[in-house]
C-alpha positions as CSV (number, residue, x, y, z in Angstrom):
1,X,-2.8,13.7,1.5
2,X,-2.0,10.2,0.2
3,X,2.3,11.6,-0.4
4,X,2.0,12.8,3.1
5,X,0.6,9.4,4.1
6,X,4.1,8.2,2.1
7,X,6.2,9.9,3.5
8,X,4.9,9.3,7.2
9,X,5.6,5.6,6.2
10,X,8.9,5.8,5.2
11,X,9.6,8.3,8.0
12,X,8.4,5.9,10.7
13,X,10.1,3.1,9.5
14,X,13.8,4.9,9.4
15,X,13.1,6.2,13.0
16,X,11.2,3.4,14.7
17,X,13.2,3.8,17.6
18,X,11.6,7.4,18.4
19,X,7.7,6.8,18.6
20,X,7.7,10.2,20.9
21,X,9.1,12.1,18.7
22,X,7.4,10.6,15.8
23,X,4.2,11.2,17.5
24,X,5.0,15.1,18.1
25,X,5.9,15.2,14.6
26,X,2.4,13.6,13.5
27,X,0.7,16.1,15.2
28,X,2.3,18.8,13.8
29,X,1.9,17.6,10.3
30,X,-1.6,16.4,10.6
31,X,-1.7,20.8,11.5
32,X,0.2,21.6,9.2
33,X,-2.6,19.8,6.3
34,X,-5.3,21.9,7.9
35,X,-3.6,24.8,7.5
36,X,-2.0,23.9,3.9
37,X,-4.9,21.9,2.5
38,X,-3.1,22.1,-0.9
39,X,-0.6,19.8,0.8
């Protein structure tokens, strides 16, 4: 959880200029951890 956490940092601060997209993204990742708790 805490290297997704990273990696959503880094990510958002390379592409601060796409909040929407970001925000899609988040959702799908934040899915993505339910579904792949191993993750």
């Amino acid at each position: 959880m805490f290297k997704i956490a990273i990696k959503l940092v880094t990510f958002l601060r390379l592409h601060e200029d796409k909040r929407g997209e970001i925000l899609d993204l988040l959702v799908h990742l934040f899915t993505i951890e339910k579904i792949l708790p191993i993750l």
